[in-house]
C-alpha positions in Angstrom: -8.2 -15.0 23.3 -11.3 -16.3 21.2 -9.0 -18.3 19.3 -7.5 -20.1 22.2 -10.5 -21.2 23.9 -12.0 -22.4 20.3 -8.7 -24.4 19.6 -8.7 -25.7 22.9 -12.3 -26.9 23.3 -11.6 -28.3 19.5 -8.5 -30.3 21.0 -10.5 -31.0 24.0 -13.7 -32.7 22.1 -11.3 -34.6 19.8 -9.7 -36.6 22.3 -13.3 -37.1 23.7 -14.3 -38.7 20.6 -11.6 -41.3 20.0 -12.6 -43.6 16.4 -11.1 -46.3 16.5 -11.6 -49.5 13.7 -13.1 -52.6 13.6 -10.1 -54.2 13.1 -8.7 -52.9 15.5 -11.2 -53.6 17.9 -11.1 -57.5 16.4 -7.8 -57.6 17.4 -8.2 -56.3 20.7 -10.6 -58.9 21.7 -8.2 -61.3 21.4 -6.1 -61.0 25.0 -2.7 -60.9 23.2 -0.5 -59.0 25.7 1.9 -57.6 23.3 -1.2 -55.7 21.4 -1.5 -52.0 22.0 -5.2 -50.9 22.9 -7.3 -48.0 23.0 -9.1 -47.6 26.3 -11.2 -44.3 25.8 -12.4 -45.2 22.5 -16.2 -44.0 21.6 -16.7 -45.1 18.1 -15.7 -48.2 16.4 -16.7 -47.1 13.1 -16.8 -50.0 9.9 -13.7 -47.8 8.5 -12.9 -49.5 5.7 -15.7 -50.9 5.0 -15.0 -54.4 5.9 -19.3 -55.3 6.8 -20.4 -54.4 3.1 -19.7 -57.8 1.6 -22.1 -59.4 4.2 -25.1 -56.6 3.4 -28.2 -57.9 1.2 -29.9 -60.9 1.3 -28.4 -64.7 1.4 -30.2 -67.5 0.7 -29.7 -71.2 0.9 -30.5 -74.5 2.1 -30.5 -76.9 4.7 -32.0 -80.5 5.4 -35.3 -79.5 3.7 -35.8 -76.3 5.0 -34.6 -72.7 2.7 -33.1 -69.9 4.7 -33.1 -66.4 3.9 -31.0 -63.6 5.5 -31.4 -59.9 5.2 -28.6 -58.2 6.5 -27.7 -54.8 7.0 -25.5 -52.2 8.7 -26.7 -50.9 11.8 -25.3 -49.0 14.8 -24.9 -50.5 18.4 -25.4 -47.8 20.7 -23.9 -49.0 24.6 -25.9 -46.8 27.0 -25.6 -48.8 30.2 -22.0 -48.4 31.0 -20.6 -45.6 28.8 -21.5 -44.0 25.7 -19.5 -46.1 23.4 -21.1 -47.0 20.0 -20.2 -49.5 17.1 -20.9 -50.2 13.5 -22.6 -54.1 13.4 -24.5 -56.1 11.3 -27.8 -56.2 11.8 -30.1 -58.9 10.8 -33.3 -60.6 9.8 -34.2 -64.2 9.4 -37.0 -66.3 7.2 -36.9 -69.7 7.4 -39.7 -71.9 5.6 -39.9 -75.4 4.1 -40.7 -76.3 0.3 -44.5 -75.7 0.9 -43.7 -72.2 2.2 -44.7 -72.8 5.5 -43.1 -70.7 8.4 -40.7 -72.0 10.7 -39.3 -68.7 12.0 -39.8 -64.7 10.3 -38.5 -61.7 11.7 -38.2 -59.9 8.5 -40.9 -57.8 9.2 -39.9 -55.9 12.1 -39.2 -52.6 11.7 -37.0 -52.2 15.0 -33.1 -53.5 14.7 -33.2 -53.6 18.4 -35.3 -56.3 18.1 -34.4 -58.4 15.7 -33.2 -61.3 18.1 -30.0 -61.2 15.6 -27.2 -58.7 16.0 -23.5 -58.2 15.5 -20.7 -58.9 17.9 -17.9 -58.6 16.2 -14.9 -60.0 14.2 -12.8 -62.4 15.3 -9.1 -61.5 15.6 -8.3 -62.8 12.2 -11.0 -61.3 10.3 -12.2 -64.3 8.5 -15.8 -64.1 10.2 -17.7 -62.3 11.4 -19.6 -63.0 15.1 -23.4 -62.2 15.5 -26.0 -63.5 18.5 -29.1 -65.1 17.7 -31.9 -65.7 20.0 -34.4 -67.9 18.3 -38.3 -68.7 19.5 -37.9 -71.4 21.8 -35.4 -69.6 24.4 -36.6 -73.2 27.3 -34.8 -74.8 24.9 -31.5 -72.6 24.9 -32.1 -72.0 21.6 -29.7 -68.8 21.4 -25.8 -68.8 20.9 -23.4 -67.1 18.2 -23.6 -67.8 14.6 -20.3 -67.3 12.5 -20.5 -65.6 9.5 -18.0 -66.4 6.4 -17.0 -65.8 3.4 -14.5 -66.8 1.0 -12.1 -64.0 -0.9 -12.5 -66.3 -3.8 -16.2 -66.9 -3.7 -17.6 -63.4 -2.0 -21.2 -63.9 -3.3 -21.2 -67.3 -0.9 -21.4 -67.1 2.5 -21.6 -70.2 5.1 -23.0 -69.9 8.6 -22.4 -71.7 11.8 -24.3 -71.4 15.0 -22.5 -72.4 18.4 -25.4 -72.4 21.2 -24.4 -70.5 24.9 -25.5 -73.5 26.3 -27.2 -76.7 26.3 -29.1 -75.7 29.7 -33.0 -76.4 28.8 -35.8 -75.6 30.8 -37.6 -78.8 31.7 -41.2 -79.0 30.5 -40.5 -75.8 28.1 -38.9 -77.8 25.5 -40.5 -80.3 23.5 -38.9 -83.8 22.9 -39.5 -83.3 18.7 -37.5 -79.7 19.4 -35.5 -78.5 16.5 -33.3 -75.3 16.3 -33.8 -72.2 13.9 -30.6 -72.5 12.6 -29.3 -76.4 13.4 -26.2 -76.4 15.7 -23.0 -76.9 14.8 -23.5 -77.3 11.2 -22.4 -75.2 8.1 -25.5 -73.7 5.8 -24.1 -72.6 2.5 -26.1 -69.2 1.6 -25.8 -67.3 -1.9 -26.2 -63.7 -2.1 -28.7 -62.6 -4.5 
């Protein structure tokens, strides 16, 4: 009788704990009606290992100004809704101009949380990945998704493209010489190091 109730609370707490893959998930997102998904997920788990390539530090760049990202694998924990969680990419931002002055640094803090710069997702296809960056000046809807990319061929380059949410700005918070963190809608070319 004790080894019925302990294979049945086994069976029980495995169909609780449904893993299910980031590709999968990627996949999923995309509202393709002839794609099975899984509803009771809890865990989409970096399976195969598909964020490793982006983890380290990229540098690069970009009208005058060097960027420097640290990623890293972190866990996205949804508490609000359900208790689903997911393996993202977590990361942290420099960006300074030749003289080393400061234009934007969150590498020092300690909590992923608040980084301002967290995973999403893939997309469908796999070919980037999705994160959401909210930079300092958010009166001058300076937040959105940046794409992440990189090449099979050239996997220690990586290019980066922020679409903002918006272009909704809060009059009188933005001023007229404003400048985003990470310029819109144009590719930075980062190198691994």
């Amino acid at each position: 009788m004790k080894y019925l109730l302990l294979v049945i609370t086994f069976f029980t707490l495995s169909c609780k704990a449904q893993i299910v893959s980031l590709e999968t998930m990627a996949k999923c997102r995309e509202e393709n009606p002839t794609i099975l998904c899984p509803d009771n997920w809890t865990y989409e788990k970096d399976i195969n290992n598909l964020l490793d390539k982006y983890i380290g530090i990229w540098k690069g760049n970009f009208n005058g100004k060097y960027y420097e990202i640290n990623l890293k694998k972190g866990l996205y924990q949804d508490l609000t809704l359900s208790e689903k969680k997911s393996d993202i990419l977590v990361g942290r931002l420099r960006v300074t101009d030749p003289n080393l002055n400061i234009y934007y640094n969150n590498f020092s803090e300690l909590n992923d949380d608040k980084t301002n710069f967290s995973g999403l997702g893939f997309q469908s296809d796999l070919k980037a990945y999705k994160m959401y960056f909210v930079g300092n000046s958010v009166g001058c809807a300076e937040y959105g998704d940046v794409y992440l990319r990189i090449q099979h061929s050239t996997p220690s380059q990586m290019t980066i493209l922020m679409l903002p949410d918006n272009d909704i700005v809060v009059e009188g918070k933005c001023p007229t010489n404003f400048q985003p963190t990470i310029p819109y809608k144009q590719l930075i070319h980062l190198v691994k190091q």
